[in-house]
C-alpha positions in Angstrom: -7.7 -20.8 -10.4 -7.3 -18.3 -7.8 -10.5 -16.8 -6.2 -12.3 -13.9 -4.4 -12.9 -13.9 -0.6 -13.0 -11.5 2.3 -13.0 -11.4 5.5 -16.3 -10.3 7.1 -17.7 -12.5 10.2 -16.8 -15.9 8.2 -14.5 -15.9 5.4 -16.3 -16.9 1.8 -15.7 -19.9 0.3 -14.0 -20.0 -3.2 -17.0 -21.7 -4.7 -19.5 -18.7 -3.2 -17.2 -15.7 -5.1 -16.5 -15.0 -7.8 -13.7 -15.7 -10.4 -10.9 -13.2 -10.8 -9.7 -14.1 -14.3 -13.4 -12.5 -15.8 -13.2 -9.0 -13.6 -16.6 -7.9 -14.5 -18.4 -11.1 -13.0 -18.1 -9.7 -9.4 -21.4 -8.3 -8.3 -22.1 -4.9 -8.8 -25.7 -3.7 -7.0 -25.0 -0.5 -8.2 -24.9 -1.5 -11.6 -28.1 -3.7 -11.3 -29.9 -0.4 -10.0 -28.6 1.7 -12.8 -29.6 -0.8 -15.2 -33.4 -1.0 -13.8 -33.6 2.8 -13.9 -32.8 2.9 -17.8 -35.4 0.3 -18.4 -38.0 2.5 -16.6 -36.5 5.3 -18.4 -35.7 7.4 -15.4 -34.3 10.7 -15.6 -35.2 10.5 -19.6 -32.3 7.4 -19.6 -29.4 9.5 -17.9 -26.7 8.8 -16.5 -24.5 11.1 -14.7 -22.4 10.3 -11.6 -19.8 12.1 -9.7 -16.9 12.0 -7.5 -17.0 14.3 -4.8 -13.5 14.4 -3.0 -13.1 17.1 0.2 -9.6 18.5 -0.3 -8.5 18.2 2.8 -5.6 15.4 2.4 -4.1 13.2 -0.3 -6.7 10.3 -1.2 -6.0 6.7 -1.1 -6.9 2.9 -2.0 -10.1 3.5 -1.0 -10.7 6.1 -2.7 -9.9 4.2 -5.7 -13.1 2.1 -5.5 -15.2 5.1 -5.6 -13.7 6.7 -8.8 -13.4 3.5 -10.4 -17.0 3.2 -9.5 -18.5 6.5 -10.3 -16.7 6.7 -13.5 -17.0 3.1 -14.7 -20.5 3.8 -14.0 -20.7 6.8 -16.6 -18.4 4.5 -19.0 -20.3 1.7 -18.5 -23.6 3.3 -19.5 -22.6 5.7 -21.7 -23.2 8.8 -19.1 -20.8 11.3 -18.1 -19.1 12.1 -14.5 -18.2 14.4 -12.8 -15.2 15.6 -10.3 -16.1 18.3 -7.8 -14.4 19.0 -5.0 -16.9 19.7 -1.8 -14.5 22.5 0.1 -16.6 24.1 2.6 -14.4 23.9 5.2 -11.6 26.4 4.9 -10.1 25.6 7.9 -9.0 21.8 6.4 -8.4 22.6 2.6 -5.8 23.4 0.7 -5.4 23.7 -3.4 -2.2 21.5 -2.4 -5.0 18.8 -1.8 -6.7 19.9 -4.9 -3.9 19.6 -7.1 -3.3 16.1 -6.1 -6.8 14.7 -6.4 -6.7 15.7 -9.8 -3.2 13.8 -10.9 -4.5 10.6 -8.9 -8.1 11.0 -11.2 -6.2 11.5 -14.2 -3.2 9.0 -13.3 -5.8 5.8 -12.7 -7.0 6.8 -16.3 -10.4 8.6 -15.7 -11.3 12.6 -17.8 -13.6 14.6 -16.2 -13.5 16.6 -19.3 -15.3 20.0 -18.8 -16.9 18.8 -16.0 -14.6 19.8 -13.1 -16.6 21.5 -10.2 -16.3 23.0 -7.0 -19.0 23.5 -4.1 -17.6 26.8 -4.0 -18.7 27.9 -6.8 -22.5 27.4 -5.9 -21.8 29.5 -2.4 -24.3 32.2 -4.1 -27.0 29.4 -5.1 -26.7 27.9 -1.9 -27.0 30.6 0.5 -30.2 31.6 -2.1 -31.4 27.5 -1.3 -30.9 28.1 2.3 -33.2 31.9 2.2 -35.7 30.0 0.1 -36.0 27.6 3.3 -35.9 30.3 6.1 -39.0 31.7 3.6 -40.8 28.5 3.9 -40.4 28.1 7.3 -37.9 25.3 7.2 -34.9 26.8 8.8 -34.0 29.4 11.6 -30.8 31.1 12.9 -30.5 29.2 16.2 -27.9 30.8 19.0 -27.2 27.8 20.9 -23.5 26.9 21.2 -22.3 23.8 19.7 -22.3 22.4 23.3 -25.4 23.2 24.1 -26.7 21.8 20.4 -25.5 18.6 21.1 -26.8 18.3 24.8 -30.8 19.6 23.5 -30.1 16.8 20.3 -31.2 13.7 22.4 -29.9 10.1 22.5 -31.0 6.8 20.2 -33.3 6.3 23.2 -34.0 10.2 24.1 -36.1 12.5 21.8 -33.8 15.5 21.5 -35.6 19.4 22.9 -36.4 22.0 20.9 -34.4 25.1 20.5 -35.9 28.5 22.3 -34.8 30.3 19.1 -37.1 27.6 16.9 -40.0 29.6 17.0 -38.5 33.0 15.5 -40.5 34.4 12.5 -39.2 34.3 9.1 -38.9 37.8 8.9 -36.4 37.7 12.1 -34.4 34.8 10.8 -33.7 36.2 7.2 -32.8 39.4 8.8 -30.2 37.5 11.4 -28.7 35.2 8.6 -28.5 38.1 6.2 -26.4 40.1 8.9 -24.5 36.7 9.5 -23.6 36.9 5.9 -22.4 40.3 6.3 -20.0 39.0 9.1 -21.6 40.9 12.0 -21.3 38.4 14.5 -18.2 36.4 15.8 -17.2 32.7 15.2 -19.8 30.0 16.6 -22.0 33.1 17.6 -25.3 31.7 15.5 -26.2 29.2 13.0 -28.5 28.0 10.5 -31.0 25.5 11.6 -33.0 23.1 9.4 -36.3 23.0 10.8 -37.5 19.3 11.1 -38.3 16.9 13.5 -36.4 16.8 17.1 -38.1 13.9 18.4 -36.8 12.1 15.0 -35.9 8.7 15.3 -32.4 9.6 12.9 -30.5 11.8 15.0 -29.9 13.3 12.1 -33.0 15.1 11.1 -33.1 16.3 14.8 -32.8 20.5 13.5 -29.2 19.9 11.9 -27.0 22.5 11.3 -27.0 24.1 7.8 -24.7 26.6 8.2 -22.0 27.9 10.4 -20.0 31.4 10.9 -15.9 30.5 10.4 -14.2 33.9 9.4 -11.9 32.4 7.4 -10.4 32.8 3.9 -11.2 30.3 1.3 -8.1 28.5 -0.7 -10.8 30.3 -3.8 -13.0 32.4 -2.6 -11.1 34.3 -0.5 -12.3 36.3 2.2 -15.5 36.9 -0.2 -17.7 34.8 2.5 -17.4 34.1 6.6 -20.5 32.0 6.6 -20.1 28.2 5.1 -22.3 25.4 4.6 -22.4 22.1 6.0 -21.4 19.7 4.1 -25.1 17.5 4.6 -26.4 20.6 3.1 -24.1 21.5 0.3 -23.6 18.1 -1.5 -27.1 17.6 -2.3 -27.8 20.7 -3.2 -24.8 20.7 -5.9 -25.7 17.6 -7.3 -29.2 18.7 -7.8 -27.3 21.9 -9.7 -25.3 19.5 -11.7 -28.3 17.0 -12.9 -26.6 14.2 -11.0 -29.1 11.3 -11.4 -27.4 9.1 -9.3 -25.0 10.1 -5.7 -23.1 7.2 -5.2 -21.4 6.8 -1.6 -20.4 5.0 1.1 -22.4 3.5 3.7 -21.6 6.0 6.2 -23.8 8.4 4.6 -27.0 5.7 4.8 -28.1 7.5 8.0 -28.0 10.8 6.1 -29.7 10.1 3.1 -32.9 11.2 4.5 -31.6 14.6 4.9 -30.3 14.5 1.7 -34.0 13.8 0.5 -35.3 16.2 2.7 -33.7 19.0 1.4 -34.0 18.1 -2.4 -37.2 17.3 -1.9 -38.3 20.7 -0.7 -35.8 22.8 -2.6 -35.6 21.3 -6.0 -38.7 20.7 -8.2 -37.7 18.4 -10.9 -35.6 15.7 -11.1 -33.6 15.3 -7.8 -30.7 13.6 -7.1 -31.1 10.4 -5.3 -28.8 8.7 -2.8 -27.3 5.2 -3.3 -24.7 3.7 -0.8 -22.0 1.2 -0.9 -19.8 -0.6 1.4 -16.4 1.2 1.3 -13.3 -0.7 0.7 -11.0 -1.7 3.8 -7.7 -3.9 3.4 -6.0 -5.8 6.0 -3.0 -4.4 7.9 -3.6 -1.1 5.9 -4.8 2.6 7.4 -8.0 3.6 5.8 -8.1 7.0 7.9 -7.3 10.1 6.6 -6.8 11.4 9.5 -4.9 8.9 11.1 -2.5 9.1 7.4 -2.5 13.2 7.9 -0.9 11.9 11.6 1.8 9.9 10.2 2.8 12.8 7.8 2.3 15.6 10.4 4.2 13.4 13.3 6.8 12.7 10.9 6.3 9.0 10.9 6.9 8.8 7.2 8.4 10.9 4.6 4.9 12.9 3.5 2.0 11.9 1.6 3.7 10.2 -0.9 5.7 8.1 1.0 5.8 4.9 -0.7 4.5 2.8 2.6 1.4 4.9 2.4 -1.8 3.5 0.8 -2.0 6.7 -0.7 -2.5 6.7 -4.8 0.2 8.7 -4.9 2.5 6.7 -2.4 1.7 3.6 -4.7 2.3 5.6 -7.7 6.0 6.5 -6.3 6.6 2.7 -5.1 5.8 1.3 -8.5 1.7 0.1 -8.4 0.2 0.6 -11.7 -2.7 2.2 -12.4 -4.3 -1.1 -14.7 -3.7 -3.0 -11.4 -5.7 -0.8 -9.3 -8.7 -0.7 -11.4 -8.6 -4.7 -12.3 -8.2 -4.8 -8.5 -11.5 -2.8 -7.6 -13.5 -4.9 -10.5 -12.5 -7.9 -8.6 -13.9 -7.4 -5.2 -17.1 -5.9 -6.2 -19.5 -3.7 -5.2 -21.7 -4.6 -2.2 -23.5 -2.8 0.9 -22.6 -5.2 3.6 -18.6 -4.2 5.2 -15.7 -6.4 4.4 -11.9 -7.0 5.1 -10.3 -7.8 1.4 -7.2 -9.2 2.3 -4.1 -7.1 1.1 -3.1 -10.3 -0.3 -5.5 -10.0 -3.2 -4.6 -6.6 -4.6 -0.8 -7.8 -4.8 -2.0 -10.4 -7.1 -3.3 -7.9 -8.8 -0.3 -6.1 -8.9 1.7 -9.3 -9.7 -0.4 -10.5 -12.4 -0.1 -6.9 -14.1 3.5 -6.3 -13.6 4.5 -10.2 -14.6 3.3 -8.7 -18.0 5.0 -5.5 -18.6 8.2 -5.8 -16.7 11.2 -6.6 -17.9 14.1 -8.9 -16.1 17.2 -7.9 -14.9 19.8 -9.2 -12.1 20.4 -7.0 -8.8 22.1 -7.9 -5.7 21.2 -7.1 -2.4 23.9 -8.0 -0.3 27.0 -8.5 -2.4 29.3 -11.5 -1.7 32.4 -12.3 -4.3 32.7 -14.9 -5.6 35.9 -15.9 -7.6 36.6 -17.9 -10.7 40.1 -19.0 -10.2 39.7 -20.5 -14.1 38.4 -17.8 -15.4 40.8 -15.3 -17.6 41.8 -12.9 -15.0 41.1 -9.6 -17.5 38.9 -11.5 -19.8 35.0 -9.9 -20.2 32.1 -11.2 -21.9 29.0 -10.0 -22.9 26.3 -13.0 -22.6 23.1 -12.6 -24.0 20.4 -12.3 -22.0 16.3 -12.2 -23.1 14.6 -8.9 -21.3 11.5 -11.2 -21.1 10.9 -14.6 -21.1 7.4 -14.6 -22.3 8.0 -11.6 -24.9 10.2 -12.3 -27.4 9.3 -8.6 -29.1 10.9 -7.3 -25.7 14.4 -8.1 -27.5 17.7 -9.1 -25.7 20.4 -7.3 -23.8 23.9 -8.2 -23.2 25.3 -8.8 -19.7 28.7 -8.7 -18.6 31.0 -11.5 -17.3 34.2 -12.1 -15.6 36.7 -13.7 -13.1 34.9 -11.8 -10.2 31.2 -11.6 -9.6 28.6 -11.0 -6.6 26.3 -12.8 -5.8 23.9 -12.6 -2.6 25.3 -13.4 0.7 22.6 -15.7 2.1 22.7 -18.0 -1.5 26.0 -18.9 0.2 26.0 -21.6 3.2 29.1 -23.9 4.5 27.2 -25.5 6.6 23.8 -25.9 5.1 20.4 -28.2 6.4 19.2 -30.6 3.6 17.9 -29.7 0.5 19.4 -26.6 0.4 20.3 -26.3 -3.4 22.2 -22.7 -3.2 26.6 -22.4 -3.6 28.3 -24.6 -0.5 31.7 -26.0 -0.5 31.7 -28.4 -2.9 28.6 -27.7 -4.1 27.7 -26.3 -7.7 25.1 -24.1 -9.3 23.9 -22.3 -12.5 24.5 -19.0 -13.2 21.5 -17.5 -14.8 22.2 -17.0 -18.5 25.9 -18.0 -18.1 28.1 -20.9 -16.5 27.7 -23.6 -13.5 30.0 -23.2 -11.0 31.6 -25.6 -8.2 32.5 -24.1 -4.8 36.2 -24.8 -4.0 37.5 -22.9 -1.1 36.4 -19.8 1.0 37.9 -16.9 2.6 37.1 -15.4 6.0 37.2 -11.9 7.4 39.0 -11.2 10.8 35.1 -11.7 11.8 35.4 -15.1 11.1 32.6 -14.6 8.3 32.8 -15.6 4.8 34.1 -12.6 2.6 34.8 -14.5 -0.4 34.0 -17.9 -2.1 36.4 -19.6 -4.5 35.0 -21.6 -7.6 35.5 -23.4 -11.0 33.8 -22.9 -14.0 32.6 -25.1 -16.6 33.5 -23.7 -19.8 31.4 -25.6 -21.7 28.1 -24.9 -19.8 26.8 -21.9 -21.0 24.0 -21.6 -23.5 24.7 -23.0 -26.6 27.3 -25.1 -24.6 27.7 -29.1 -25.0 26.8 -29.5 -21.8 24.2 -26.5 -21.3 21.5 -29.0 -20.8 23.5 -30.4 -17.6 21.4 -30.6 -14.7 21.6 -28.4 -11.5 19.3 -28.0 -8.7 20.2 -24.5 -8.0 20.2 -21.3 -10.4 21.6 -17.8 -8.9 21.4 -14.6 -10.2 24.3 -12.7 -10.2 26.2 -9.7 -11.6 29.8 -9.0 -12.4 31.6 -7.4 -10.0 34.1 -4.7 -12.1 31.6 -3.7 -14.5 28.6 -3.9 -11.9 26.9 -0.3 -10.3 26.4 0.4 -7.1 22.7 1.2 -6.0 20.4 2.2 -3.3 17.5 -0.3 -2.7 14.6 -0.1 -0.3 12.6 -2.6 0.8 8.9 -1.6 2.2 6.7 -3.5 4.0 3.0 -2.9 5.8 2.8 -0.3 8.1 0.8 -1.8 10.9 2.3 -5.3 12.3 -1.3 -6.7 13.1 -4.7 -7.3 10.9 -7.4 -6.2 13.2 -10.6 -8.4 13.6 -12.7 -4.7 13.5 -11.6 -2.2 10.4 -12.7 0.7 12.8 -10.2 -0.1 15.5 -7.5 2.3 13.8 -9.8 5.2 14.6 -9.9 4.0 18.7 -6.9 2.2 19.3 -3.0 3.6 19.8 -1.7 4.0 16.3 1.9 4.4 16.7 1.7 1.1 18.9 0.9 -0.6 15.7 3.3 0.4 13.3 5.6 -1.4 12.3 8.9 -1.3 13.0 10.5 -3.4 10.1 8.1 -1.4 7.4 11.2 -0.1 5.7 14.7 -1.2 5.5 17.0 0.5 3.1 20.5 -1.4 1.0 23.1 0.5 0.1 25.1 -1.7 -0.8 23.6 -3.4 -3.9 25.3 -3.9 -7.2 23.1 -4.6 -10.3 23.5 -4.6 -13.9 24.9 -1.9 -16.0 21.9 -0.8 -18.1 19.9 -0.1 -14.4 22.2 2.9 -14.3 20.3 4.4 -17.2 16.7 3.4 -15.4 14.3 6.9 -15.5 12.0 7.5 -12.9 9.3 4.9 -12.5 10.5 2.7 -14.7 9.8 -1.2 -13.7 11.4 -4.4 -13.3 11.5 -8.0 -11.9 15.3 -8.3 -10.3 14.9 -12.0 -10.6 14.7 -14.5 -7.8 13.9 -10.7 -5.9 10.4 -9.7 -6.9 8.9 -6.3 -9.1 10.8 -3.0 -8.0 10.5 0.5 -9.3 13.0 3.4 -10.2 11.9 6.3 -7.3 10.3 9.0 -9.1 12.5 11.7 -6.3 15.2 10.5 -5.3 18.7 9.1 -6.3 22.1 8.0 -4.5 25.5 8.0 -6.2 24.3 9.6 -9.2 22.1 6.3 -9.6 18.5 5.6 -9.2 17.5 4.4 -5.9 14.7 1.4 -6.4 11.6 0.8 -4.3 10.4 -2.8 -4.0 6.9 -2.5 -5.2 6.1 -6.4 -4.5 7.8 -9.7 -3.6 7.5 -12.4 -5.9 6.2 -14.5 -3.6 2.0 -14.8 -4.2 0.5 -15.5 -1.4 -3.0 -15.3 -3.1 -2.5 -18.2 -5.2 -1.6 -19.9 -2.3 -5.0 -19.3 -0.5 -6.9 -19.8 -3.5 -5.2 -23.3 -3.8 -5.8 -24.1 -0.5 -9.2 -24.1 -1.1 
């Protein structure tokens, strides 16, 4: 039974995780709190969650265990959830962004409903939150540049200095942040200043910045505001205006929490939001950075956002990952606080285990080499029955075509092969899948001196249904015919860093483009493969046998035929580990 481990400063043994077969075994701390609040009947026994994206790039994998979370959550305990988009940075958004959140929501199978949000559209309630604090005494318009605001913050070991604006009167500040509003003063000219503590311990209580002046139009609000607010002060603030019971996030944001209490506690007077972090999700040999993906698109390193290397949702979407696959994959691996490395191998299992079940089988080759039945009818053509899948009768049959010439791939050829090789060699014989065992006769060469084409015999008798179909043969090769074959565009995709690195954070530090790999995509265009794939729409799934699971690109196509991404080898390396131990 394969199990659950990561990689964190020892890797787990199988005994100490969980199962994988029973997804909803892995620990969930979350959950546990949730469940502990409804028995004290907090917040009256609600539950309301969100999902909070910036729209300032595509998301990705990671992202995943936060809406599977957040919404699980609501599903879970029969709350609701909510997706609102924090933009309050014009300068990084874009309703390109926006768009594309929502189909990735929608595509992993969560509904918002009515309750789709935007931080924008509490600008008015917040710059009224951020007055009611300059009233209080809490905040003041500082005019320090963001220079000299980082040099008076302090260190870990250094209390930071106070501000020489800190001491301005209420009256003053509410008259300088009103005239900010009004777009009197230049960019990075003032800001707004929380009030707190500068010899903190939590660098971030040290006066932090509320809001800034960016004259800059807003993908929705225009040019209606050039004053924005932080996004420490704006996410609270709108969960508190949404009746969010529980803010669900990464660990990142530990250190922030007690601004985020801070400010709730002081500006809202019943119910507040309150904070709960999680360790985020990080996969070996995979970019977890935004940023660092916005680089590969911008440099040109991949095709865009959706390329299908990309750990992107919709990259994965395009190369063929399913949706069912993603969630089961995010059940799995839990929910913790302390950081881990999941190992990439676990969520193709996933995949595997998901697409072993839906997809049906059909023959492709990669690198075409004919092969010749010199017993064969020369214009003869059969149609051999073939199942679509073996473990689903109600997927039906299909008919495959046969004749005197066929490909199959060039390496299950050898004329010189090591032992126990139990592929086509001269003398040699194998099954055909669904038709006819063949014996290798003769061989033709190129001017190369390579073999171009292989000469056989057929046994007539052989095929299913055949007296001597039961025959034994070590070796079984897919195949398809060569005249009635199509051609097709195949590409083959693999990780797009060559290393696993011991420290998840190391993308942000270390070269990037010195660890990509070079072999992450290799593209056939030479493949032949059954009839019927001609017809294949976009995204449709298969297993090409003996190949792994591939998908019809959603975009593209070459000779009027769909071009297919391999999603996932069928080789599980998973099971493999889990065996091992």
């Amino acid at each position: 039974m394969p199990a659950f481990f990561c990689y964190n400063q020892v890797k787990l043994k199988a005994e100490e995780a969980p199962a994988i077969e029973t997804p909803h075994t892995a620990a969930n701390f979350i959950y546990a709190i949730i469940r502990e609040d409804l028995k004290q009947n907090k917040n009256a026994g609600r539950v309301h969650t969100r999902f909070p994206p910036e729209p300032n790039g595509y998301l990705h994998i990671g992202h995943a265990k936060s809406i599977c979370l957040n919404f699980g959550a609501a599903l879970e305990f029969g709350g609701k959830c909510n997706l609102r988009f924090d933009d309050t940075n014009p300068a990084k958004e874009d309703t390109e962004y926006v768009d594309s959140i929502r189909a990735d929501v929608r595509w992993l199978g969560f509904d918002w409903e009515d309750r789709l949000y935007y931080a924008s559209d509490y600008f008015p309630r917040l710059y009224d939150f951020a007055c009611r604090l300059i009233e209080k005494g809490l905040a003041y318009v500082c005019d320090l540049s963001a220079e000299e605001i980082r040099a008076y913050r302090g260190t870990l070991t250094e209390p930071g200095r106070e501000s020489p604006y800190r001491e301005r009167s209420a009256a003053e500040n509410m008259d300088l942040f009103q005239r900010m509003r009004a777009g009197e003063f230049p960019n990075g000219a003032r800001v707004l200043r929380a009030r707190i503590d500068m010899a903190s311990p939590n660098l971030n209580l040290r006066d932090p910045v509320l809001y800034r002046i960016l004259h800059q139009a807003h993908h929705r609000t225009g040019d209606a505001w050039c004053i924005y607010p932080l996004y420490d002060f704006a996410h609270p603030l709108s969960d508190a205006i949404e009746g969010v019971t529980h803010s669900i996030c990464t660990m990142e944001f530990e250190d922030h929490r007690p601004l985020y209490d801070w400010l709730t506690d002081n500006l809202i007077e019943e119910n507040p939001p309150r904070q709960y972090e999680f360790a985020r999700l990080d996969l070996t040999c995979t970019i977890m950075s935004k940023r660092l993906l916005r680089h590969l698109v911008e440099e040109g390193v991949v095709s865009g956002w959706d390329d299908p290397r990309m750990p992107t949702l919709s990259g994965l979407r395009r190369r063929g990952y399913t949706p069912e696959a993603i969630r089961n994959f995010c059940e799995r691996i839990g929910v913790a606080k302390a950081n881990s490395l999941v190992d990439t191998a676990l969520l193709e299992y996933c995949l595997r285990e998901d697409l072993n079940r839906r997809a049906e089988r059909r023959m492709l080759v990669l690198r075409p080499l004919k092969v010749v039945i010199d017993n064969y009818p020369p214009e003869q053509i059969e149609y051999l029955e073939a199942e679509n899948h073996p473990d689903s009768p109600e997927a039906g049959v299909r008919l495959i075509p046969f004749g005197r010439e066929i490909y199959i791939e060039n390496e299950d050829f050898m004329e010189d092969p090591p032992k126990k090789y139990f592929r086509l060699r001269p003398g040699g014989e194998v099954r055909l899948k669904h038709a006819y065992i063949i014996t290798c006769t003769d061989l033709v060469r190129d001017d190369a001196g390579r073999v171009s084409e292989v000469h056989c015999l057929y046994d007539p008798l052989s095929k299913s249904g055949g007296p001597n179909a039961g025959r034994k043969v070590r070796g079984t090769l897919h195949w398809v015919a060569a005249r009635e074959s199509v051609p097709l565009e195949v590409r083959l995709y693999d990780s797009l860093l060559q290393d696993a690195p011991e420290n998840p954070e190391a993308e942000e530090d270390g070269d990037l483009f010195s660890r990509l790999n070079p072999a992450s995509l290799e593209v056939c265009r030479e493949c032949r493969g059954e009839p019927a794939l001609a017809a294949a729409g976009p995204g449709e799934r298969f297993q090409f046998l003996r190949l792994g699971y591939f998908c019809a690109d959603s975009r593209d196509a070459a000779f009027g035929h769909p071009v297919f991404n391999r999603i996932v080898g069928l080789r599980d390396t998973w099971a493999k580990i889990a065996q091992a131990q």
